[in-house]
N, C-alpha and C positions, 0 to 999 in steps of 0.2 A: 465667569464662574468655573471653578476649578472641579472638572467630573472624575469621581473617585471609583476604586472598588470597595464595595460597600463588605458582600457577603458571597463567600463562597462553598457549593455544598456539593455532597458526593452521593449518589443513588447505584448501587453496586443492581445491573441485567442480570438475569441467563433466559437465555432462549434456546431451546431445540431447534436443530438444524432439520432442514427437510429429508437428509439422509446423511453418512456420516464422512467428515473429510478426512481426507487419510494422505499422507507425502510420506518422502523419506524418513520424516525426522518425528512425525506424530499423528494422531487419529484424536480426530474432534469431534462430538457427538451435540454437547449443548455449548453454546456460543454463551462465555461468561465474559462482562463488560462493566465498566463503570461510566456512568453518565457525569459528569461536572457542570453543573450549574450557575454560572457567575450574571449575582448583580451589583448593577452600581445603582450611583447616587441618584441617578433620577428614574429607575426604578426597571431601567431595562434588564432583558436578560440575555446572556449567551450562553450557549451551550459547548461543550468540549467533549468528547471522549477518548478513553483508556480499555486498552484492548489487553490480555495477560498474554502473553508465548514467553514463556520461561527459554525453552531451549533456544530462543532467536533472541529477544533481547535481554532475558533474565529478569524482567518483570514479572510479579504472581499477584494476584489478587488482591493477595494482606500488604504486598509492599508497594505498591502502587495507591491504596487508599491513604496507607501510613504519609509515604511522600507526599498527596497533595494537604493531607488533615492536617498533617503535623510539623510539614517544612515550607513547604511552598507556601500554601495561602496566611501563614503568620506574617509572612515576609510581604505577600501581596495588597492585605485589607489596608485601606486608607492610602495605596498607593494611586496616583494624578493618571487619569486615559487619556489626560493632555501629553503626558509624557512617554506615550507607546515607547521607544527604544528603550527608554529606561525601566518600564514595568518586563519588558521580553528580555531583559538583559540579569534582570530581578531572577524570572526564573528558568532561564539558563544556569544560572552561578548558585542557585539555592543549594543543589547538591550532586555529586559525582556522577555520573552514570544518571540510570532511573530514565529511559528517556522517553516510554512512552507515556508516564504521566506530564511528564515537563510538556507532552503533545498536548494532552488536552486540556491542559491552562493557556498552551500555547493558542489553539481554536478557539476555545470561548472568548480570550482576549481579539482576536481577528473578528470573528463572530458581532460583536459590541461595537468595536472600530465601524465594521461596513455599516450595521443598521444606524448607528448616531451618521453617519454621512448617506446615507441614504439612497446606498448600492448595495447588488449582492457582492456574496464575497468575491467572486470571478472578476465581476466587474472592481472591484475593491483591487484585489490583486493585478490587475492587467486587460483581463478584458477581450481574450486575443479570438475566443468562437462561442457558438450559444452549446453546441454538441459534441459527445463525444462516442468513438465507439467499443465498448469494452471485448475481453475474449469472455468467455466461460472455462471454468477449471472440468477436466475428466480428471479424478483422484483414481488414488491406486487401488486396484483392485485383481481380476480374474481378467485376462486377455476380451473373454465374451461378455464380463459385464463394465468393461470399459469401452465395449465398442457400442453396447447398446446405450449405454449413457452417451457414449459421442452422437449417436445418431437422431436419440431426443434431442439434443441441444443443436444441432442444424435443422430438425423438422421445427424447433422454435426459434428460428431466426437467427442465431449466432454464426456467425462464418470465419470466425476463428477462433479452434481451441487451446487451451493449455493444456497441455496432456504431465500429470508427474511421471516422472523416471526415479530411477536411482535407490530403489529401496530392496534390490534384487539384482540376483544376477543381471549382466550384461545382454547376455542371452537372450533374454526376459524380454527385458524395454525393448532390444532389438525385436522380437516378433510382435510384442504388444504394440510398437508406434506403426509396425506393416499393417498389419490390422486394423488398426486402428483408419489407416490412410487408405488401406481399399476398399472401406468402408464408407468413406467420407467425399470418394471420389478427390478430384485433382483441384478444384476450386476450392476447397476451404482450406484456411489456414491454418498451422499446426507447428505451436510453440512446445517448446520443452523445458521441463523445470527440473533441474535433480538435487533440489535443493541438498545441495553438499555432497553426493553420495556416490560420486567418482571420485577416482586420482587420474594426474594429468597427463598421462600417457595413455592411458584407455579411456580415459573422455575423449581424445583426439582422433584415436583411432575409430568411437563409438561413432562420431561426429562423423567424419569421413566417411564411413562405408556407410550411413546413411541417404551422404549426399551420392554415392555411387548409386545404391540402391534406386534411387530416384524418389525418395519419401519428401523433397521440396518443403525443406524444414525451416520455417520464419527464422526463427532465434532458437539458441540454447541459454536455460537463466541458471546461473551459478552451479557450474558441472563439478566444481571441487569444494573443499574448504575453505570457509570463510577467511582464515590467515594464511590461504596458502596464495599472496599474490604471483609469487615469480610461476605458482600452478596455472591463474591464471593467465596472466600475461602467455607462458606456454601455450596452453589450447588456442589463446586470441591469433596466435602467432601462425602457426600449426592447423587451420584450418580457415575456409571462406564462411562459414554456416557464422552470422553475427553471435559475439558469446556477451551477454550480458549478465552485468555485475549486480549480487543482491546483498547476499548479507554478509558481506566482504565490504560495505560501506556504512557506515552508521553518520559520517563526518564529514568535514569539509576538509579536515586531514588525510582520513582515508580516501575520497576520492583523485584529492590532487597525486596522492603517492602512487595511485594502481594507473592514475592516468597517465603520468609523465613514465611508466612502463609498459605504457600500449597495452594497459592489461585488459582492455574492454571495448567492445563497439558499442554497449549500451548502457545507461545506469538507471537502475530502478531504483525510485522515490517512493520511502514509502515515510508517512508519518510518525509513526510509532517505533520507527529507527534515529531517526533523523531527528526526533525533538519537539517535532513540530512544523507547521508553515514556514516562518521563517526559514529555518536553518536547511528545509529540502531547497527552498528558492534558492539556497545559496552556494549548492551544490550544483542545482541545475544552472547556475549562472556558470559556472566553472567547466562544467561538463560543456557548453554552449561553446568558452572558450578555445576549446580542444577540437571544438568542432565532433562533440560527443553528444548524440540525441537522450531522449531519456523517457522513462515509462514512469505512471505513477499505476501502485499496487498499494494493496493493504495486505493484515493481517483479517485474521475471522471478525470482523467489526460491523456493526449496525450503521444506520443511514445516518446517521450523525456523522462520524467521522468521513465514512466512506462519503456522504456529501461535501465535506470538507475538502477529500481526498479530489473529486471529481472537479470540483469548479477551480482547485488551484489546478489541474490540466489544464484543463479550459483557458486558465489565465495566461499562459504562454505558449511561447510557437514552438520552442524547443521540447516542449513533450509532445510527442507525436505517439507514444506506444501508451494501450490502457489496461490495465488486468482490475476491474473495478467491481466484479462479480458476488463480491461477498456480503452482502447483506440481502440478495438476491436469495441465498442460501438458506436466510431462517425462515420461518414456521411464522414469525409476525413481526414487527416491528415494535420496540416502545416510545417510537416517536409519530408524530406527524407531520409530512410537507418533506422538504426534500427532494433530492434528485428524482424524477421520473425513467421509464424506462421500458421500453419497445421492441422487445428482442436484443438485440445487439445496443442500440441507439439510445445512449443517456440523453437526457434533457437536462439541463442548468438551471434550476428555479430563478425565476424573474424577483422574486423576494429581497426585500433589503437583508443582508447575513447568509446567514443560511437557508435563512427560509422554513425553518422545523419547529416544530412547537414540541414542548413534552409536559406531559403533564404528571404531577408528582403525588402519588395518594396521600 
């Protein structure tokens, strides 16, 4: 008996965050999301989510509902769950661009997949550990109130943070990550994000007399422009501090292209660039080839996705790095079930799917 999609529906979040996220590029106060609801023919449900960041993928709210209401899911109902490639290949090609709703038509269809076989999604995907350990983000702020938010989040269990840069002088970030690190002592770890907010000479430089400084910096994640690869490849080159790639990859194009230029030690997976499940697998497959490790991150998204996000880590060996913090961030959840979590230490729901339940008023 041939298992359909029957019906698919859309439930547009917002939730206030417990205080407000701020990078280079934007300041978030309420986490706005769209839930996707997909069932089929014998009555199951999956769930999917859509996350907006205009400035990083150029998805907003209206166009993200548009895409799944009115392009995708025409294309999807009545399409065979016997036929997964063909239904994921449905909505890859529905329309240009748009990628993080093509994400979460992408999850709900994975979502359905595991529970009719009657594994979680981890185990659905690979399989590869039950745990994982994420950082915590310190957003930008005041020197003194970045260090007292770095020192909550180690008296709560976290031992490595992400700290943003790049939304300010040089200057800045250079005394704000000193602080930051003599605050935190020498055991916790401390990544950097400047999401875009260097050029490749003074990122290099910025990097370097850090590592003089003696601040024992994990990673730097995307020190320049997302199109400025030969920027990156530059810093990659030009420094030991590992420089990983964020929104300089949305593809499996763009990754091959920055790789075969040594432009990266690392490459961040995140869903809502990528497409979806699939299309990160298949970056991280390529990355794997290059002998390139990789991280999975989100955007500001709820326990949907980011549970999504958590058990495809989980699924492979080749992600070893986690930045999974952001549903940690809001004020409640509109789901239930889901990743758990301990401090630092995600947990992989045992659940067949995802493990989440939502319920719809």
């Amino acid at each position: 008996m041939s298992l359909k999609i029957k019906k698919i529906e859309t439930f547009p979040i917002a939730v206030p965050l417990k205080s407000p996220f701020k990078t280079a590029l934007r300041t978030v106060t309420t986490a706005e999301s769209l839930i996707v609801k997909m069932t089929d023919s014998d009555g199951v449900v999956g769930l999917g989510e859509a996350a907006p960041t205009a400035p990083i993928t150029g998805d907003t709210s209206a166009s993200i509902r548009y895409a799944i209401e009115q392009v995708i899911a025409p294309k999807l109902i009545g399409a065979s769950l016997n036929q997964p490639e063909r239904v994921k290949q449905l909505i890859d090609t529905a329309l240009v661009g748009n990628h993080s709703p093509k994400a979460a038509v992408n999850i709900a269809v994975n979502d359905l997949l595991a529970q009719h076989y009657g594994v979680s999604l981890s185990q659905w995907l690979g399989g590869y550990r039950q745990t994982v350990a994420t950082d915590y983000t310190v957003s930008v702020g005041t020197a003194a109130e970045m260090v007292r938010h770095a020192k909550q989040l180690v008296a709560a269990g976290f031992n490595t943070l992400k700290v943003k840069v790049g939304s300010q002088s040089p200057f800045e970030d250079l005394k704000q990550v000193r602080a930051i690190r003599d605050a935190v002592g020498p055991d916790v770890k401390i990544r950097l994000d400047a999401n875009q907010g260097w050029r490749k000479k003074q990122a290099a430089k910025m990097i370097n007399q850090m590592a003089t400084d003696g601040l024992a910096i994990e990673l730097v994640e995307q020190p320049v422009p997302a199109d400025d690869f030969e920027g990156m490849a530059y810093v990659t080159a030009h420094t030991d501090t590992p420089i990983m790639a964020d929104e300089s990859i949305f593809s499996v194009k763009d990754a091959l292209r920055l790789l075969k230029m040594d432009g990266c030690d690392i490459i961040n997976l995140k869903l809502m660039k990528a497409g979806g499940i699939d299309n990160a697998l298949k970056i991280n497959t390529l990355a794997e080839v290059f002998g390139v490790p990789c991280m999975v991150g989100s955007m500001i998204e709820s326990q949907v996705s980011v549970t999504a996000a958590a058990e495809m880590a989980a699924a492979k060996s080749n992600i070893q790095y986690y930045d999974l913090d952001a549903a940690m961030m809001f004020t409640k959840q509109p789901t239930t079930g889901g990743i758990t979590h301990a401090g630092s230490e995600i947990t992989i729901p045992s659940e067949s799917g995802l493990g989440i339940q939502f319920q719809t008023k």
